[in-house]
C-alpha positions in Angstrom: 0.0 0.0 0.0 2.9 2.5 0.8 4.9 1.6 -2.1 1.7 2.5 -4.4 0.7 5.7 -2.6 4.7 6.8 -3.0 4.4 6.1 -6.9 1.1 7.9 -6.9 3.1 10.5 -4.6 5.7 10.4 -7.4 3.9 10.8 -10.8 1.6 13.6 -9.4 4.9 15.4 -9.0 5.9 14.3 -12.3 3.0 15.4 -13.9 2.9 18.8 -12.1 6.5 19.6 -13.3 5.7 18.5 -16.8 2.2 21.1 -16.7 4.6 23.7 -15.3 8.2 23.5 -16.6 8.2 26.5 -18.3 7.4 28.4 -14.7 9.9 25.9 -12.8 12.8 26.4 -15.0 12.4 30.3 -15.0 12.3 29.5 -11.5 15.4 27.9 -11.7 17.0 30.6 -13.7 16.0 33.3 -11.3 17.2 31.6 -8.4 20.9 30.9 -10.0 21.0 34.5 -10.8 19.9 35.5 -7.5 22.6 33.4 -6.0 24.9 34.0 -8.7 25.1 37.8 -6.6 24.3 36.7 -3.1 27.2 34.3 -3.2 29.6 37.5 -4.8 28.9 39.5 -2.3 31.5 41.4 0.0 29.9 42.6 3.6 30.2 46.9 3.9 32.5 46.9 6.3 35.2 44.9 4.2 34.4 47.1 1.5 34.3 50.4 3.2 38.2 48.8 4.8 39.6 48.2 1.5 42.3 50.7 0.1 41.9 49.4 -3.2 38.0 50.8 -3.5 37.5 54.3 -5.0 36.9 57.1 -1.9 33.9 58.2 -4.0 32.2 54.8 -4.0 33.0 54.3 -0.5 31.0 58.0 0.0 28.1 56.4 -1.8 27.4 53.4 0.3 27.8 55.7 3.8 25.2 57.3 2.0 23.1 53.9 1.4 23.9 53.6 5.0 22.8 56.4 6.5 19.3 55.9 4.5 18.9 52.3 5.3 19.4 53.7 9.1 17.2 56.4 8.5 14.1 54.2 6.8 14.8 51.8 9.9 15.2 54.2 12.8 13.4 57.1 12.0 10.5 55.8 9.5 10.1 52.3 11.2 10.4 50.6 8.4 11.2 46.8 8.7 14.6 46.1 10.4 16.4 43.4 7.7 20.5 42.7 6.5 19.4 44.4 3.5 21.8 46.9 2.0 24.8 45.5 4.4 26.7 43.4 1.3 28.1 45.0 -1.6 28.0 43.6 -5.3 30.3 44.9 -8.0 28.5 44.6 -11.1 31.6 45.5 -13.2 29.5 48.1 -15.2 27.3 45.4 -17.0 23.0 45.2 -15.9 22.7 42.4 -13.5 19.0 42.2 -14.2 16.3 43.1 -17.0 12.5 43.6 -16.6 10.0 42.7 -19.5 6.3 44.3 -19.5 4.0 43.9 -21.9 0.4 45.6 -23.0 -2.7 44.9 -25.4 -2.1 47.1 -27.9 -5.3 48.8 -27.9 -6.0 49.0 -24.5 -4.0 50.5 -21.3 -4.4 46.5 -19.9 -1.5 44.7 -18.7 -0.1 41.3 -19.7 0.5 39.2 -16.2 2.1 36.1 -15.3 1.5 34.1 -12.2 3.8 32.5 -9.7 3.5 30.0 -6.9 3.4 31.6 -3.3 3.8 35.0 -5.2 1.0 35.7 -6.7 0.5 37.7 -10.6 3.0 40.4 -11.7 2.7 42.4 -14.6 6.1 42.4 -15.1 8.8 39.7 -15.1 12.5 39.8 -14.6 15.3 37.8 -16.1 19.4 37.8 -15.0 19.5 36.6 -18.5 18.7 39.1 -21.1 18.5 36.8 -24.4 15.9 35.2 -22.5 14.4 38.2 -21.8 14.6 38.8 -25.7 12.7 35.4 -26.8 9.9 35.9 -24.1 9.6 39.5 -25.7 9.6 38.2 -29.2 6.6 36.0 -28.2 4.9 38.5 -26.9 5.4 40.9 -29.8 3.9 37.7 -31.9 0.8 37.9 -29.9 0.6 41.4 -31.0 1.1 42.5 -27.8 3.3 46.0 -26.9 6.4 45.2 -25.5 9.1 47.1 -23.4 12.5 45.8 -21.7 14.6 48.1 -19.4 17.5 47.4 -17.5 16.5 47.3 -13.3 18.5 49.6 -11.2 17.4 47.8 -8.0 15.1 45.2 -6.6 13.3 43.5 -3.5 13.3 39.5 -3.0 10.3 40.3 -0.2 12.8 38.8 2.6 13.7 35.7 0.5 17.5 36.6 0.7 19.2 39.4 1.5 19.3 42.0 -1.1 23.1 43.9 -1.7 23.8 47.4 -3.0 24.6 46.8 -6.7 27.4 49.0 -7.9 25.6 50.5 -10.5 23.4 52.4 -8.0 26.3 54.2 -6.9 26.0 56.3 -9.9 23.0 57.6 -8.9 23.0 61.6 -7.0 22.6 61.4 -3.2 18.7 62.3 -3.2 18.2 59.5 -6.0 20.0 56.7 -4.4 18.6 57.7 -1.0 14.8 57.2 -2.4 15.9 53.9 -4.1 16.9 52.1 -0.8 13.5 53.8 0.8 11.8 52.8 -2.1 13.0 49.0 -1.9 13.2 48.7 2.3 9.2 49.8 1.6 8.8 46.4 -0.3 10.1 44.2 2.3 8.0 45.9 4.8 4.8 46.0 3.0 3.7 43.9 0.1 0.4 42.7 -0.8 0.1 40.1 -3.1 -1.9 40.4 -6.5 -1.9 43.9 -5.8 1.5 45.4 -7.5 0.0 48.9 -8.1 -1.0 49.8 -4.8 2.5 48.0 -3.4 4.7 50.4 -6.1 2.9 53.2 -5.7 2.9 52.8 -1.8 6.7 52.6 -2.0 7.2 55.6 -4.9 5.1 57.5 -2.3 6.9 57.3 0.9 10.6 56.8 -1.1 9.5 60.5 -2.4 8.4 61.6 0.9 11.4 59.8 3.4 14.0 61.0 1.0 12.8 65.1 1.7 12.9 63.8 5.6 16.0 62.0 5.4 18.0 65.5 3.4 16.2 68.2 5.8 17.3 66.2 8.5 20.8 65.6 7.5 21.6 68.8 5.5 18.1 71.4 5.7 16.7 72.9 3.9 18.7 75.5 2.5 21.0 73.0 1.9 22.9 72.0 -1.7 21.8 68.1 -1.9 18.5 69.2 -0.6 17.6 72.0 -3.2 19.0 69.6 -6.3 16.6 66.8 -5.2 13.6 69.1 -4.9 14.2 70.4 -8.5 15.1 66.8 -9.5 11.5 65.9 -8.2 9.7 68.6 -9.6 10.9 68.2 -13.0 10.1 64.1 -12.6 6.3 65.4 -11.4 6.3 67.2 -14.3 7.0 64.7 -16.5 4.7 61.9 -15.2 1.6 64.0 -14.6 1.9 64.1 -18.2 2.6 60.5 -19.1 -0.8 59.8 -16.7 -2.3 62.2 -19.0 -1.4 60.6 -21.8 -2.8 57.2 -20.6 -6.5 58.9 -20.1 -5.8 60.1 -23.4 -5.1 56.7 -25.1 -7.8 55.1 -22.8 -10.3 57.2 -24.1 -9.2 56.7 -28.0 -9.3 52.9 -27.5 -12.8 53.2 -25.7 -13.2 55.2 -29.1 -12.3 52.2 -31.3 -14.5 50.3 -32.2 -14.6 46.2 -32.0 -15.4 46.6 -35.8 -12.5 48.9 -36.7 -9.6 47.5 -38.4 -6.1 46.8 -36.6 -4.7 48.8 -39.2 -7.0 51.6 -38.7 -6.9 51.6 -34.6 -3.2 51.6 -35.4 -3.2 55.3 -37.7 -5.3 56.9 -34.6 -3.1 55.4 -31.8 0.4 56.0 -34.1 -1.0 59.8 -34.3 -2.3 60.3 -30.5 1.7 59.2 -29.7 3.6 61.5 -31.5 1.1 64.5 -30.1 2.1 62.9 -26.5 5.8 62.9 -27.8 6.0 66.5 -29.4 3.8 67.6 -26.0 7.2 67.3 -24.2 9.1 70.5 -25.7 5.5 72.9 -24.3 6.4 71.4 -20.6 9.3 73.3 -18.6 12.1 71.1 -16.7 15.1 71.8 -14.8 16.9 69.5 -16.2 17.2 69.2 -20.2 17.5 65.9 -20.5 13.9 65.3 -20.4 13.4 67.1 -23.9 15.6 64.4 -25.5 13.8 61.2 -23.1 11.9 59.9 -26.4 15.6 60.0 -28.7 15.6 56.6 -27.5 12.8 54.7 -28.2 9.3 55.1 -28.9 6.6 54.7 -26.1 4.1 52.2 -26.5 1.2 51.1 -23.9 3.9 49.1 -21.8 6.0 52.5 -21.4 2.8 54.5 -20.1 1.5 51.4 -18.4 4.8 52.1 -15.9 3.3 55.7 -14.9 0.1 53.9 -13.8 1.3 50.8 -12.3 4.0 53.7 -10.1 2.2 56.6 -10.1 -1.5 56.3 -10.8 -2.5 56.5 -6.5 -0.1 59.2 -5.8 -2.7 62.1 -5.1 -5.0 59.7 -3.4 -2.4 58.9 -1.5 -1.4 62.8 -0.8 -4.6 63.0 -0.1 -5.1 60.7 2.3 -1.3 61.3 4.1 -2.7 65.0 4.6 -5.9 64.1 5.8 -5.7 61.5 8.1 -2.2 61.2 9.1 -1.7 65.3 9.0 1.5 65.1 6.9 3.2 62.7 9.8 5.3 60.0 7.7 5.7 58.2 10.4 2.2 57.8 11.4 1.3 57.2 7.9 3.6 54.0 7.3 2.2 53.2 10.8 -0.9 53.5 9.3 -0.4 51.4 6.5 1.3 48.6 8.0 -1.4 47.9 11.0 -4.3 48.9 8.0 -2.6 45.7 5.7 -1.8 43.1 8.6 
């Protein structure tokens, strides 16, 4: 009896892998990657020790320091080793992230993991595989976009490094990206990735202003660069949500009897008026006039705005409200509200 309950056991399993071995060798993949880093790690303090490393890098992970202390300390953000290794990524991208869109409606493609729950994006350590999942996707006729990742959360499933390549980041940016990430490992609902990335845009945003009045105020240099820095990225993404409720309304405009090719003409001429909108906007910094030399946007670009930005004034709203502009409370708040 044991012997045919362990075989029964034992094809089940067999059968499960064979259903899902698309999903369990990604799995694989991501997990080699992910150790591929964890295991070439070097702690901060050996780093910060070393006369070999650069002064100025060694200045940008006090910095990293002093914001993981902050987020902890001050914020109450969950305590974790995060951010206490260091991983020299030699100037390559250790990671890629591939989203994808119907191409006539703002509505994301998604892919479901085990324990995790649905994304609508997916990340690879491999970018040639990133490459061929795009290229079925495209075949679908779905939009596509790949972009290198400048940082990322494993939710508490290892402990996640500073990656060189954020070092190159000003003090204000890289102070938002640790906030940002230590925000994830604190709070993350599942199946819910909007409200989890725009929870952590928010308080990344609002902890980074905390964490440079309280180490510089407000008059300060670092300060004053990263308000500018911020108004000029408001600027920018207030119109890219603007451009989403103008592409959702021109494919509620469509019609199901309305040729691809025709749905294609009105959407190809509704994104160039959203490209050429840029150069009426004022910025700080220039660069945003040239951000479309690059590529151009499709519904997976502008689907980033929403999935990061699309609850920031209800957010605002509520953080002014009900929490009377206490971060503090707020993230309190949030984390006994989603227990």
């Amino acid at each position: 009896m044991f012997k045919k309950v362990s075989w029964g056991i034992l094809i089940l399993i067999v059968v499960l892998l064979i259903l899902n071995w698309k999903t369990v060798t990604y799995g694989f993949q991501q997990a080699k990657g992910q150790l591929s880093i964890t295991f070439n790690t070097r702690d901060v303090d050996e780093v910060l020790e070393d006369s070999l490393v650069a002064d100025s890098t060694k200045q940008k992970i006090k910095i990293i320091q002093e914001a993981r202390s902050f987020a902890f300390n001050d914020l109450g953000l969950k305590k974790s080793d995060n951010y206490s290794t260091f991983y020299d990524q030699k100037g390559t991208v250790a990671l890629w992230n591939l989203s994808a869109s119907k191409p006539f409606a703002l509505e994301p493609y998604t892919w479901s993991f085990p324990l995790l729950g649905s994304f609508p994006y997916k990340g690879f350590f491999d970018l040639e595989r990133a490459k061929q999942e795009m290229e079925q996707l495209k075949e679908q006729d779905y939009d596509v976009r790949i972009r290198p990742v400048g940082g990322w959360s494993t939710l508490g499933w290892s402990s996640d490094p500073i990656l060189s390549n954020m070092l190159e980041r000003p003090e204000g940016s890289l102070a938002e990206l640790i906030i940002h990430e230590l925000t994830h490992s604190t709070l993350f609902i599942k199946d819910n990735i909007e409200f989890n990335e725009n929870l952590a845009s928010f308080i990344g945003e609002r902890g980074t202003v905390k964490f440079l009045n309280n180490k510089y105020g407000k008059n300060s240099e670092a300060y004053f660069e990263y308000i500018l820095a911020e108004e000029d990225s408001k600027t920018f993404r207030n119109q890219m949500l603007l451009a989403t409720r103008k592409l959702d309304s021109l494919y509620e405009s469509l019609k199901n009897t309305d040729s691809d090719s025709l749905k294609s003409f009105h959407k190809h001429l509704l994104i160039d008026q959203i490209m050429n909108s840029i150069d009426t906007l004022h910025f700080h910094n220039s660069r945003y006039y040239q951000v479309f030399q690059s590529g151009r946007p499709n519904n997976a670009y502008f689907m980033s705005y929403v999935r990061y930005y699309s609850a920031k004034d209800s957010l605002e709203d509520l953080f002014v409200s009900q929490y009377q502009n206490d971060l503090n409370l707020f993230i309190k708040g949030m984390k006994e509200y989603h227990d």
